[in-house]
C-alpha positions in Angstrom: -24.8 3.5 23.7 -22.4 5.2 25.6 -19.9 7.4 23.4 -16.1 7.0 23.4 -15.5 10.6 25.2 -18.0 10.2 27.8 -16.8 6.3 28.5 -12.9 7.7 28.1 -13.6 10.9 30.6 -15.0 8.4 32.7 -12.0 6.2 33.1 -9.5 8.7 33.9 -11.9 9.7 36.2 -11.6 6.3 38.1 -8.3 5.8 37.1 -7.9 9.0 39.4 -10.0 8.2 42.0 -9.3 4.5 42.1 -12.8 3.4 42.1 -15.4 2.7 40.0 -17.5 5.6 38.6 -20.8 4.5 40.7 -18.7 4.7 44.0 -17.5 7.9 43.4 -21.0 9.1 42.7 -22.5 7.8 45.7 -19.4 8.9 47.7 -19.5 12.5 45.7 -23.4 12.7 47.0 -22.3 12.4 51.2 -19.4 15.1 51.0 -19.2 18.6 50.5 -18.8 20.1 46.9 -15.0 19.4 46.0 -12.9 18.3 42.6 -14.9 15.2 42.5 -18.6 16.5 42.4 -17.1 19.2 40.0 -15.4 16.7 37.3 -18.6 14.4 37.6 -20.6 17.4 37.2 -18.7 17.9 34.0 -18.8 14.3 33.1 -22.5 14.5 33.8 -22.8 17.5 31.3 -20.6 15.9 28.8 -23.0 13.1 28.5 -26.0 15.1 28.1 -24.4 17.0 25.1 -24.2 13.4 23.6 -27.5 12.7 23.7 -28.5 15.9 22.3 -26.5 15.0 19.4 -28.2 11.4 19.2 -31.5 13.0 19.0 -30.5 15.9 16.5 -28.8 13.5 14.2 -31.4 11.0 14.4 -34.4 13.4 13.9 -32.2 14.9 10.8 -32.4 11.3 9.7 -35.9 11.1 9.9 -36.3 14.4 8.0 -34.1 13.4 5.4 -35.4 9.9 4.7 -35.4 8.7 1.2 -39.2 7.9 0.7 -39.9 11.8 2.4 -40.9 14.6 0.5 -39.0 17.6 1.2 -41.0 21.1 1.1 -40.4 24.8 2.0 -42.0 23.6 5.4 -39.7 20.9 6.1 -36.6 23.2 4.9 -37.0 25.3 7.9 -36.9 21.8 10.1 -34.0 20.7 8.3 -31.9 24.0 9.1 -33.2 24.2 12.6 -32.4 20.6 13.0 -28.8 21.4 11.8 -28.4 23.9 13.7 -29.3 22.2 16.7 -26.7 19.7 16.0 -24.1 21.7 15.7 -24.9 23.5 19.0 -24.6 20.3 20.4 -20.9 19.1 19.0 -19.9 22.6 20.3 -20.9 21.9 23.7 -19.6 18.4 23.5 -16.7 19.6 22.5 -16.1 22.1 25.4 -17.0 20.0 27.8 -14.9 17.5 26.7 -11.8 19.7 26.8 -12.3 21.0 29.4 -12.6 18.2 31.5 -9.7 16.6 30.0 -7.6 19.8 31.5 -8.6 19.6 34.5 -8.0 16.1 34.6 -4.5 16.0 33.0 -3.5 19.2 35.5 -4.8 16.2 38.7 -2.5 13.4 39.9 -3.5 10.5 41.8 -2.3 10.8 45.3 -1.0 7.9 46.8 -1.2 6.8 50.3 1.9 8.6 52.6 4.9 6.0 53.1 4.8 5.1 57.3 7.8 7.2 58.3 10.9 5.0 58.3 11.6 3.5 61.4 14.1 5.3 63.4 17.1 3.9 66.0 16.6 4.1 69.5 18.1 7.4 70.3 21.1 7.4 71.9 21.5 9.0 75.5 23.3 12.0 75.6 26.2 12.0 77.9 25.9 12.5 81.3 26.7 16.4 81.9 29.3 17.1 84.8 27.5 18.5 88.1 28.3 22.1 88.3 30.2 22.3 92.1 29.4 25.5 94.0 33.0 26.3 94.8 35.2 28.2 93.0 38.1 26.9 91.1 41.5 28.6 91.9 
């Protein structure tokens, strides 16, 4: 299940872009490394650090179950599993901001207006012939 920061870096990322997130992959994949293979780099990294936490959280679970004994073995699992966790929301946490400032400091950029049409230029007027003879 996608989480709300990774699904919410995502949109601003094809809100920027103006396409889907799959396009811009496949379109990131044919150029050369710019902006876009950076933030979905970042977006890329973002969703790893939320499956770390998944996993951490859900193996905590585990080891913390009701019907489970916990011993001086299981302690050291439990703090290391912790631990582990934490790491985890910290690097979420990065990532996430840092991908939201670079995408707040990024505007779309729209398509350049066709240059207004302009009026048939005028002809200049005609410039008086310069006579060789000199004028008393």
């Amino acid at each position: 299940m996608p989480h709300s920061t990774s699904t919410e870096i995502a949109g601003r990322i094809e809100d920027l872009y103006g396409a889907p997130l799959a396009e811009l992959e496949a379109h990131a994949q044919d150029q050369p490394p710019g902006m876009l293979s950076a933030l979905l780099g970042m977006h890329d990294d973002l969703i790893l650090a939320e499956r770390s936490i998944d996993f951490h959280r859900d193996r905590l679970a585990q080891l913390i179950h009701p019907e489970r004994q916990i011993g001086r073995h299981e302690v050291s699992h439990l703090l290391d599993g912790a631990r582990r966790l934490a790491e985890a929301v910290a690097v979420r946490d990065v990532q996430a901001k840092s991908v939201s400032a670079v995408l707040q400091s990024l505007t779309r950029v729209t398509a350049p207006a066709p240059p207004p049409a302009t009026a048939p230029a005028v002809p200049a007027p005609p410039v008086p012939a310069v006579s060789p003879a000199r004028s008393r």
